[in-house]
N, C-alpha and C positions, 0 to 999 in steps of 0.2 A: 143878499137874500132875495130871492122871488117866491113872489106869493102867489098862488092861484086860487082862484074861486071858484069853484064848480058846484052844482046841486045843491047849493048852501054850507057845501064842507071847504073848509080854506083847508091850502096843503104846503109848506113852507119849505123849501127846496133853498139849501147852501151851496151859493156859487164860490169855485174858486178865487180866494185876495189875491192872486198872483195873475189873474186871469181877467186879459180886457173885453169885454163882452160891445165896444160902442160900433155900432152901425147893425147890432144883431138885433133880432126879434125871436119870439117865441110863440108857439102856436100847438092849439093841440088838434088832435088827430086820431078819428075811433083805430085802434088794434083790431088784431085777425078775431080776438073774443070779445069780451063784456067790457076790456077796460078803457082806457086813452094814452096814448104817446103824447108826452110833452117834446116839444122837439125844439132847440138852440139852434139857428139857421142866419149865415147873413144872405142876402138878399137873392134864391134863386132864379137864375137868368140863364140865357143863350147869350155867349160871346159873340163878336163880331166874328162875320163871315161864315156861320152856320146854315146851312141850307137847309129852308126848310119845302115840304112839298105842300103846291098848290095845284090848281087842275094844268096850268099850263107850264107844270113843271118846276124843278125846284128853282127857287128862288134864295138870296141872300135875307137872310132875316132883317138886316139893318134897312133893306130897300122897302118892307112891306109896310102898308099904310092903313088903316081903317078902312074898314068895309072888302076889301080883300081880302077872297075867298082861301082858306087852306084847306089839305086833305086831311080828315083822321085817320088812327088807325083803323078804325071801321069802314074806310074808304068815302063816310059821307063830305059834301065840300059845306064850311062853314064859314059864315063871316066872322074878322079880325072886328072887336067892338072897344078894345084898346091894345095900342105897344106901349111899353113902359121901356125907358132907356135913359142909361146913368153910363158916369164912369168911374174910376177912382184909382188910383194912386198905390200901388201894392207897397209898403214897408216893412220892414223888419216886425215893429210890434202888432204888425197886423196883416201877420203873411200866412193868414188864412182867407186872405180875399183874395190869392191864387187860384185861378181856373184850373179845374182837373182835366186831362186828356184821354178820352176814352178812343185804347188807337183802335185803326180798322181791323175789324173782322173780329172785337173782342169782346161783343155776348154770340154772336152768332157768326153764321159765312155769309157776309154784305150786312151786317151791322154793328156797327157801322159801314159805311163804304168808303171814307174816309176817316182821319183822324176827328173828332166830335170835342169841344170843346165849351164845357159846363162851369158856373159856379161851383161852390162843391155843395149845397142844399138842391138843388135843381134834381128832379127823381126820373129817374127810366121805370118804366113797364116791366117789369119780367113775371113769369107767372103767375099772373093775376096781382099783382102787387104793385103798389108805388115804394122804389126803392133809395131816399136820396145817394148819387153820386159817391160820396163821401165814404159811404157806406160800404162800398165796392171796390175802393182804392186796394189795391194788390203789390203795387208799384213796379208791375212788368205792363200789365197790359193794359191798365187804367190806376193814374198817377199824377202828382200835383204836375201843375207845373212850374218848375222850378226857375225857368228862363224870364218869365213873364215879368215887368216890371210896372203894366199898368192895365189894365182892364176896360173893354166898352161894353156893357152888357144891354141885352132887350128881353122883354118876356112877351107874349103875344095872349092875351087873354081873348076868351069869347064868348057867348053868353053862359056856357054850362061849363064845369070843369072837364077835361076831355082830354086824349093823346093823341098829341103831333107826332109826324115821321121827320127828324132831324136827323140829315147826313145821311138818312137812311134807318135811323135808331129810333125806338119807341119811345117819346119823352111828352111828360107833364105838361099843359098848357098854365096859364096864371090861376091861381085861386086867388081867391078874395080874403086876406090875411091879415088887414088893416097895415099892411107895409109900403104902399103907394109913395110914402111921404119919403122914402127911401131912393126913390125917380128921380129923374130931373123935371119929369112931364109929369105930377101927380093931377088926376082928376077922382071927381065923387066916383064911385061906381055905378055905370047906365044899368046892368042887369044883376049882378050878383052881387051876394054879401057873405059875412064871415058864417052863414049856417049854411051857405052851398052846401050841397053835396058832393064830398070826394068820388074822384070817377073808381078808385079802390082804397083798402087800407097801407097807408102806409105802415111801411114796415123798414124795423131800425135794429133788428136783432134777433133772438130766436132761432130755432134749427134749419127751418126753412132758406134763412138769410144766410147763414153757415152753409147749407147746401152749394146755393146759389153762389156763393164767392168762391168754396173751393169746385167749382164747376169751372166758373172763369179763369180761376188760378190757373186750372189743370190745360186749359184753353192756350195759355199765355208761353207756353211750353218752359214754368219755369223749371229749374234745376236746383236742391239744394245746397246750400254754401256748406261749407267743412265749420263743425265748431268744436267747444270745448263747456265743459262742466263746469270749471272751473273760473269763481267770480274774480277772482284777482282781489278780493276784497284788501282794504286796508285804509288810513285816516291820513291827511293829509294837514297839518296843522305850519300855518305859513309860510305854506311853499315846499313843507318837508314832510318826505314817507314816513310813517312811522307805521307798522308791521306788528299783527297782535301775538303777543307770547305766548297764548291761549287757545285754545278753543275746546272748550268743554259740552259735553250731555250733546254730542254727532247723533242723529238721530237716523240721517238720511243725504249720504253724499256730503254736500259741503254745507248743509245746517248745522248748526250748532250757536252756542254760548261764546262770541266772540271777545276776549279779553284785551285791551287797549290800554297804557299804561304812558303818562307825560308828568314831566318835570316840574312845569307850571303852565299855568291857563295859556293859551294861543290867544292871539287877536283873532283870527278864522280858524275856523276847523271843517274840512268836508268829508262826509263818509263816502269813499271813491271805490267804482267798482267798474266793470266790465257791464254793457249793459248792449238790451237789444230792442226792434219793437217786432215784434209779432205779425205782423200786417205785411212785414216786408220780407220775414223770414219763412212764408209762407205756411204758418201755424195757423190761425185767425185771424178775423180782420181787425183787433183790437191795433187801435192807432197809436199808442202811448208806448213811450220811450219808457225800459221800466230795467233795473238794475236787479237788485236784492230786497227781496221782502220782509220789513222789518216789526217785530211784534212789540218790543219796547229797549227803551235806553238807562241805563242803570249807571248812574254816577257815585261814586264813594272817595272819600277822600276828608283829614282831619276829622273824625270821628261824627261826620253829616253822609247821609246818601240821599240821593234825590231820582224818584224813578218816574220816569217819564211813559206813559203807554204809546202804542199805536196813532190812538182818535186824538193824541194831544194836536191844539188847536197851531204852537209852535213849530208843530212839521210844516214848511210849506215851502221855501226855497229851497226846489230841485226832490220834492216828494210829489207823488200822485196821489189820489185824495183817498183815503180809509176804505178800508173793508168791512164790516162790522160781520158779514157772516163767515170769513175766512180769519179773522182778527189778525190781519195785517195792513202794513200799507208798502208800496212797493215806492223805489228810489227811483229816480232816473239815470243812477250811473254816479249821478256827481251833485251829493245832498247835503245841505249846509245844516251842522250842529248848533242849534241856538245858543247862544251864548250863553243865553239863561240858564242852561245847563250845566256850566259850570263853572259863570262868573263869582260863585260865592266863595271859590277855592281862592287862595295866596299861594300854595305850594300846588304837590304834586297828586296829584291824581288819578283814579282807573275810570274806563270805561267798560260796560260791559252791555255787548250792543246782541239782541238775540235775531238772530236769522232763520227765520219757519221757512223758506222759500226761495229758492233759486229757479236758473233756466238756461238753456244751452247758449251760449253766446258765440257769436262769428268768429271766426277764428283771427280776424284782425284788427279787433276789436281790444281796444287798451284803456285802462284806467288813467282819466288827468285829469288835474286841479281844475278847477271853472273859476272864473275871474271873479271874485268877494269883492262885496264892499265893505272897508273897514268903518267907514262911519253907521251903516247898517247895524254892523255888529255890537259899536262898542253902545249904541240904543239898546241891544238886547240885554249888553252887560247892565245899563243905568238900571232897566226894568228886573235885572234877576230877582231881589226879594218878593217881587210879586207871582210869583209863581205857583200858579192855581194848583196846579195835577200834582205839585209833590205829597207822597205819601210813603209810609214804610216800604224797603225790599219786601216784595214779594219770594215765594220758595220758590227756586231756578230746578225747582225738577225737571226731568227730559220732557219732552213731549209725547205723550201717550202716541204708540202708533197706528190707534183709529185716526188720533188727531192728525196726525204727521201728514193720513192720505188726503187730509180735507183743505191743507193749508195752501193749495197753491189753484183754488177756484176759483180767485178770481181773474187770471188770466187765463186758466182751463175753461171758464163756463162758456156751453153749447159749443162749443171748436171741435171739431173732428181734428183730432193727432195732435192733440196741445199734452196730453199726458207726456209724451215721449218728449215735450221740450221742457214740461215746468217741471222739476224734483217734489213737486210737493203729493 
């Protein structure tokens, strides 16, 4: 849970359990109107060997020292009144401290002029905006890096917040974020603090920033890949397909009432599908790996049924987090059925899994198991009687088809051409 205080109003913000948040910080940040961006960032920086421009030309960022002058983009020269420089260790559980590549010539011709290489919190300039890195990932033209195994980063602060010319590229200088401690060199701060003034609004989303990415897309010369409609949906219960006999109240393509029928309880169970991310398929720049959009889970079986919704708190290995105005939550492809679902059974059981939401997926793209852990599970089975959210079946009528066009917004919202990938 993060809590924020603002104007005396607290606002309680649920992070992902599944999600390691350590070496991040959080900050906020006025929007283009009246509100604030809360923004999840680890430590924006320039990587080594970023050039940056000074009067006597560009210079390596790692070489630059205090009191050394750089250029803005406003062409004034300012003194450097701190670097800040770390490194760290890129791992699997935290292989979001991969440097993104912003290759040359991919917001503009000569900007970059080289390949540019960012945290992915660190913001570029573009039309009057501060836009983090991150934000912009495309994966043709600016994209993680995948190669990287360890990171040297620097940030070059000066007394006012302002834009440096990196590589050629319009990028953010240091704000004052109370994240120093994240340095190897932290010092107090000589001139600024956490009410600077940003040199623009950032910006993390909105139409504007949908402009702006499918601008660079189009930049990036990418090509669309061949896909299919079709989720490939089906359960996966210890290693083995099981394939639903059912599917009832088709609403729209391949939504419908998915019916699933086993013998007796599994040690695992995953609902496995066909999945894609959006970012890469050049729909949006929504970054999330996302399967089949699930509304709820209905278990029946020995004269007990147990319905599980969308918001249940039990989704969480291999689901992406709720929709509450689209009233679903989408899979990643390969999503673990908690045990608690249907550890109460002895014998055999149905599942009846509803699908509001599908999306085109790649054509080479295949449904497979993901590695379970069986002591994970057989926890969910100890816990099953505790199970909050059960309540009577609800009536599986179809889905009204006002509702039908609204259920797949939240991978459509603000994207130009996401209609034509999500069915909803």
């Amino acid at each position: 849970m993060l809590q924020i205080v603002e104007s005396g109003a607290t606002y309680d913000i649920n992070l992902g359990r599944s999600q390691s948040f350590a070496g991040d910080y959080f900050h906020l940040s006025p929007d283009e109107g009246a509100g604030t961006f809360v923004t999840e960032d680890q430590t924006p920086c320039f990587c080594r060997g970023v050039m940056i421009l000074t009067p006597a030309g560009e210079a390596p960022v790692e070489r630059l020292r205090v009191g050394d002058r750089v250029v803005t983009m406003a062409g004034e020269e300012k003194p450097i009144t701190w670097i800040g420089q770390g490194r760290r260790r890129i791992t699997r559980p935290d292989s979001n401290a991969r440097p993104v590549i912003v290759r040359r010539d991919a917001l503009a011709d000569g900007s970059p002029k080289r390949d540019l290489r960012l945290t992915r919190g660190h913001s570029l300039y573009l039309d009057g905006m501060l836009i983090p890195v991150e934000f912009l990932i495309n994966g043709h033209s600016i994209r993680w890096d995948d190669v990287a195994r360890a990171v040297e980063f620097y940030h070059v602060e000066l007394a006012e917040h302002d834009v440096l010319i990196a590589d050629g590229a319009p990028t953010e200088s240091y704000r004052e974020d109370g994240n120093r401690e994240l340095f190897e060199n932290p010092e107090s701060p000589r001139f600024t603090t956490a009410d600077t003034l940003w040199f623009a609004p950032v910006t993390t989303g909105g139409p504007r920033l949908d402009r702006i990415w499918r601008r660079l897309l189009d930049r990036s010369g990418f090509v669309e890949s061949a896909t299919t409609d079709d989720p490939d949906l089906h359960l996966v219960a210890d290693g083995r397909r099981v394939d639903s006999f059912a599917v009832e109240h088709r609403t729209h393509g391949f939504q419908g009432l998915y019916r699933f029928r086993l013998r007796q309880p599994p040690e695992a169970l995953c609902l496995a599908s066909r999945s894609m991310v959006p970012q890469l398929m050049g729909i949006n720049h929504d970054p999330r790996r996302v399967g089949v959009a699930v509304r709820s889970i209905t278990v029946a079986g020995q004269g007990c049924t147990i319905y599980i919704d969308y918001d249940s708190p039990r989704f969480a290995d291999g689901f992406n987090a709720p929709e509450p105005d689209a009233e679903h939550r989408w899979t990643t492809g390969e999503a673990i059925v908690p045990a608690g679902t249907f550890g109460l059974f002895e014998g055999g059981f149905e599942l009846a899994i509803d699908i509001v939401c599908t999306a085109k997926y790649p054509l080479m793209a295949t449904a497979s198991p993901p590695e379970v852990s069986i002591a994970a599970l057989s926890t969910e089975i100890c816990h099953a009687a505790a199970i909050r959210e059960t309540r009577p079946r609800r009536d599986a009528d179809p889905v009204p088809a006002a509702g039908a066009q609204r259920l797949g917004r939240g991978l459509q919202r603000g994207a130009e051409g996401a209609a034509a990938a999500a069915r909803g």
